[in-house]
VOTIPA-161711 format. One record per residue (C-alpha): residue number from 1; residue in three letters; x, y, z. Coordinates in steps of 0.2 Angstrom, whole numbers, plus 5000, padded with zeros to 4 digits. Layout:
<sites>
   logu   torlum     px     py     pz
    NUM      Ala      X      Y      Z
...
</sites>
This chain:
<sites>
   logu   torlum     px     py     pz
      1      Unk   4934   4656   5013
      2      Unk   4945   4672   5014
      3      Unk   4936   4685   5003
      4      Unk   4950   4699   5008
      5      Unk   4970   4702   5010
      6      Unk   4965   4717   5019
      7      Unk   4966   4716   5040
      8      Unk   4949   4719   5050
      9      Unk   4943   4725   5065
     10      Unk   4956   4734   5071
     11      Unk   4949   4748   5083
     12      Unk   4956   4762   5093
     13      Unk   4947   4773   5106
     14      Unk   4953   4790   5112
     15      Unk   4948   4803   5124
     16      Unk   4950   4820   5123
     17      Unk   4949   4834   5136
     18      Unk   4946   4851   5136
     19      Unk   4943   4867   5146
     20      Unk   4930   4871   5133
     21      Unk   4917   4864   5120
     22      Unk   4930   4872   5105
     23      Unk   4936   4854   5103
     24      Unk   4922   4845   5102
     25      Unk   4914   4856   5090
     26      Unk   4929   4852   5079
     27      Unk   4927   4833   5081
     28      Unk   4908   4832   5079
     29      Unk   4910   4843   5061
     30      Unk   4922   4831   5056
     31      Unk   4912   4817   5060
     32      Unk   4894   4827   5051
     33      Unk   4905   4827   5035
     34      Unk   4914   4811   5037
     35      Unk   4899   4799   5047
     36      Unk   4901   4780   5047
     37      Unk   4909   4779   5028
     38      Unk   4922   4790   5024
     39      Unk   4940   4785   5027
     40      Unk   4952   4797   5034
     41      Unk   4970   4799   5038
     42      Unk   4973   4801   5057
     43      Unk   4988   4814   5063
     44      Unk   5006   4805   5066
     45      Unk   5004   4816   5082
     46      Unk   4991   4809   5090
     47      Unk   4999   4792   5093
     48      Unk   5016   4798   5095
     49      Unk   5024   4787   5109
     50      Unk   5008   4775   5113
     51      Unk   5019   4762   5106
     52      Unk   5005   4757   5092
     53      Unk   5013   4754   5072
     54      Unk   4999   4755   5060
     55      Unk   5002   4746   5042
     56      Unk   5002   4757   5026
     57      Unk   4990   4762   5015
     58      Unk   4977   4758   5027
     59      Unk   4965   4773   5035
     60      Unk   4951   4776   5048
     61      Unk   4932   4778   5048
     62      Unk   4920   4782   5063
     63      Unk   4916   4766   5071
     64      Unk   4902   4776   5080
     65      Unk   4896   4795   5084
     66      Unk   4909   4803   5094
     67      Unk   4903   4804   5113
     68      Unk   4903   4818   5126
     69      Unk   4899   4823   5143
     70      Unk   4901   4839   5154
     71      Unk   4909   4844   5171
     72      Unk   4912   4860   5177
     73      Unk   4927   4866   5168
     74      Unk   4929   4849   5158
     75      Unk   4922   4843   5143
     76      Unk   4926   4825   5138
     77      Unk   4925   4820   5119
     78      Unk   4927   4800   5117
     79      Unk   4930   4792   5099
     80      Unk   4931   4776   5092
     81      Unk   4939   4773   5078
     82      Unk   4940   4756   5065
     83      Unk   4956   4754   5056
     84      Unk   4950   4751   5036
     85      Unk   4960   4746   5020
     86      Unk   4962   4763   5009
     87      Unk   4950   4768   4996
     88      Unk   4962   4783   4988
     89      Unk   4963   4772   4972
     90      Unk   4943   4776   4970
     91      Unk   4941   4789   4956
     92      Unk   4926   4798   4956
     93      Unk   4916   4798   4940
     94      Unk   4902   4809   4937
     95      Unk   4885   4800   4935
     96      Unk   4878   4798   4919
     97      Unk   4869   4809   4910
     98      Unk   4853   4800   4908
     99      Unk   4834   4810   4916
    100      Unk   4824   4801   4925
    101      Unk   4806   4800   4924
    102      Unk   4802   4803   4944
    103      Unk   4813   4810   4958
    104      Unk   4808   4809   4974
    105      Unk   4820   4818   4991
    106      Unk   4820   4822   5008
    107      Unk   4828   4837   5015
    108      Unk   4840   4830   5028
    109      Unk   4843   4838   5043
    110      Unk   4855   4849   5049
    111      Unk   4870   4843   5062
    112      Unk   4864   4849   5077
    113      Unk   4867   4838   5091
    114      Unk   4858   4840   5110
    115      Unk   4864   4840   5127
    116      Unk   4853   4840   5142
    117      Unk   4860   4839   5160
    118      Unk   4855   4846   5178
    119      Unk   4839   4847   5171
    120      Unk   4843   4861   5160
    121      Unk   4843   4859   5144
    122      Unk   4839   4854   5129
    123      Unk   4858   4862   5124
    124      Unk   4860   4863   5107
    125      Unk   4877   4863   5098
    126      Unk   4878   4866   5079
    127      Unk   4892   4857   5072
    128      Unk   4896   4865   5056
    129      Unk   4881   4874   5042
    130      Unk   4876   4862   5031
    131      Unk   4862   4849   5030
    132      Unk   4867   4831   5029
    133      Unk   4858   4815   5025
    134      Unk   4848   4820   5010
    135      Unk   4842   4806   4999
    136      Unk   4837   4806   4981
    137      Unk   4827   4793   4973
    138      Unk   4827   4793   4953
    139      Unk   4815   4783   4943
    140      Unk   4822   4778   4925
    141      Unk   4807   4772   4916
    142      Unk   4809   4763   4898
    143      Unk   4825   4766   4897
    144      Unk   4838   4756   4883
    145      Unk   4852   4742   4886
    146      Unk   4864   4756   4881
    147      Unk   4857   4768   4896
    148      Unk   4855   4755   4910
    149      Unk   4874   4749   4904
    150      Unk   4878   4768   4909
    151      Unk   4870   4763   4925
    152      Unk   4878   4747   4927
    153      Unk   4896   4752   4924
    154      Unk   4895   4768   4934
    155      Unk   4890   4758   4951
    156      Unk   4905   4746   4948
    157      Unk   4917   4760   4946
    158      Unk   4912   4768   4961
    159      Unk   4915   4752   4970
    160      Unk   4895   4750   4975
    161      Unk   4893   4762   4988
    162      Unk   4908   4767   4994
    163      Unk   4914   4781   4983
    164      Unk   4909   4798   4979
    165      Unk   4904   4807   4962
    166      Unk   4896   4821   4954
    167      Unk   4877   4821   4948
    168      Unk   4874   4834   4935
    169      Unk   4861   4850   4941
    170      Unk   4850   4847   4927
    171      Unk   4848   4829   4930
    172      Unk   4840   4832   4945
    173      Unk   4829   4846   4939
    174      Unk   4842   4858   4945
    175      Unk   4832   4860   4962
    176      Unk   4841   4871   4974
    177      Unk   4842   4857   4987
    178      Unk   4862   4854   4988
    179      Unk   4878   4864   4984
    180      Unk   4883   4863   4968
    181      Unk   4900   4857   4974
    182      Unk   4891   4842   4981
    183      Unk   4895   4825   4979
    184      Unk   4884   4807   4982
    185      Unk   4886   4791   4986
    186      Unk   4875   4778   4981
    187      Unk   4862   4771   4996
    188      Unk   4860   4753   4988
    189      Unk   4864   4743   4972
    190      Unk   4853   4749   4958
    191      Unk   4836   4739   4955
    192      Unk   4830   4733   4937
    193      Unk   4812   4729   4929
    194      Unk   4815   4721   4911
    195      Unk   4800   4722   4899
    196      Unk   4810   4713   4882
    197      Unk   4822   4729   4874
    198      Unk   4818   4742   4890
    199      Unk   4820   4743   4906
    200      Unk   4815   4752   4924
    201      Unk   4829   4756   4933
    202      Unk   4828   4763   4951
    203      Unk   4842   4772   4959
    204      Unk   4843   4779   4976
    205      Unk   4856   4793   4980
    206      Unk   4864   4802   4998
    207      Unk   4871   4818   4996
    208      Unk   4887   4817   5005
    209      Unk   4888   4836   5010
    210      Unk   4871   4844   5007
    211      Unk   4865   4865   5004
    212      Unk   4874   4877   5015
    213      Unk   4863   4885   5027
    214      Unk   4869   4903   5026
    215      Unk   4859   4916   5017
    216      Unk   4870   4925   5005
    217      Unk   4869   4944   4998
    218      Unk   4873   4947   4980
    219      Unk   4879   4966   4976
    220      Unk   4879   4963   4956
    221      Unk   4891   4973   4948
    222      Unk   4896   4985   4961
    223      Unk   4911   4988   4967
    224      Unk   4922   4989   4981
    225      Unk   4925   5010   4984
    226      Unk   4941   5016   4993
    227      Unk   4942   5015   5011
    228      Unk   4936   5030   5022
    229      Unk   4942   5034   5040
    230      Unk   4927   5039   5050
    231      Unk   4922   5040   5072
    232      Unk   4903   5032   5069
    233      Unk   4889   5035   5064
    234      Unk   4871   5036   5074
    235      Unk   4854   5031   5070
    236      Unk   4845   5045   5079
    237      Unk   4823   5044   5079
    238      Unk   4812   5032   5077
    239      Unk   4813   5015   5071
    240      Unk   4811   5006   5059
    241      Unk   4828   5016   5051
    242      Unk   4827   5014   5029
    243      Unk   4843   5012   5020
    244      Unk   4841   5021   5001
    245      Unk   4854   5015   4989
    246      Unk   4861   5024   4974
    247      Unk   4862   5021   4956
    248      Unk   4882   5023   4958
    249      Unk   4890   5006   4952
    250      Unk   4902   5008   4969
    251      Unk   4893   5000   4985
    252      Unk   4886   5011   4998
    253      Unk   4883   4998   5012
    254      Unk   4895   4981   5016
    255      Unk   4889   4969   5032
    256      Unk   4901   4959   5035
    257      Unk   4898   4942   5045
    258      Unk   4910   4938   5059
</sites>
């Protein structure tokens, strides 16, 4: 039986090489926010004169972790990549508004990758500063035909578990696990217990992109005062050095992060 119009297994490997590791950080952050599921478009560029026509409306996901290995002076990144029908006509939705009775998560790991050769090691390389692979598991206990229809028709609309949408803070007891700006995926199909007019529903969530590992500073209302030329300034005695701040509404002290 053909169950798709849409041409399969299609795959394309590259190999990159580069003087440094600039490269490969760029190709293992991309693959730490795209992984094995998220179709993307590949540059014109890189396939300019190979020959190879690709069909339209078609894009490319990981067909496994990129790959890389070191020589002196030479770092080699190979990719595989599997041709995929488009999914742009996906819309995201955001889930419905319905709390659960339970949640359950795990915090996900950072994308730190290791390298080990010569017998030094391990080398670590952190790709970019988020957490990935978060998973949520909501428990919907005696919950309406009306509530599990919500349910139903979301997971259709986000054809299964390929598309992305927004869960609202509060239904996950706005825990400060992910960014705001974070969107999810279903893991699997929803599962449902019947008891005549209610129902347990069981849903299991993956944050696509999860909480940003930065700390950052909040200066409240103050302000940003006008620019002053200066030589430096020197911490002269005995550590630890204290920094007193003012009343005034104008900041006093700005660290900026390169």
């Amino acid at each position: 039986m053909r169950r798709t119009n849409a041409a399969t297994d299609y795959f394309l490997s590259l190999t990159f090489l580069s003087g440094d590791a600039t490269q490969q950080n760029s190709i293992f952050a991309h693959y730490a926010i795209q992984n094995r599921f998220q179709p993307f478009d590949l540059p014109s560029s890189i396939t300019d004169g190979s020959g190879i026509s690709l069909p339209a409306n078609y894009q490319w996901i990981y067909a496994k972790p990129p790959e890389v290995s070191f020589a002196p002076g030479n770092v080699e990144v190979s990719v595989e990549l599997e041709l995929v029908a488009s999914l742009r006509h996906l819309t995201m939705s955001t889930f419905p508004t319905i709390y659960p009775n339970s949640i359950s998560f795990n915090h996900g790991k950072a994308q730190v990758s290791e390298y080990t050769s010569f017998g030094v090691g391990p080398i670590r390389f952190r790709h970019n500063f988020y957490l990935n692979s978060q998973g949520f598991t909501l428990e919907f206990q005696n919950i309406q035909q009306s509530d599990v229809d919500l349910i139903r028709s979301h997971y259709v609309d986000s054809q299964g578990t390929a598309g992305e949408f927004a869960v609202p803070l509060a239904i996950l007891a706005n825990v400060n696990v992910f960014d705001s700006t974070s969107n999810f995926r279903y893991l699997s199909t929803p599962t449902e217990e019947h008891f005549g007019v209610y129902f347990n529903v069981t849903v299991e969530l993956a944050v696509v992109r999860g909480l940003e590992l930065l700390f950052q500073l909040d200066g409240g209302p103050a302000t940003l005062p006008a620019e002053e030329s200066f030589t430096k300034y020197v911490f002269d005695g005995t550590a630890p050095f204290i920094l007193n701040g003012s009343t005034s509404a104008l900041a006093t002290l700005i660290l900026n992060a390169d």
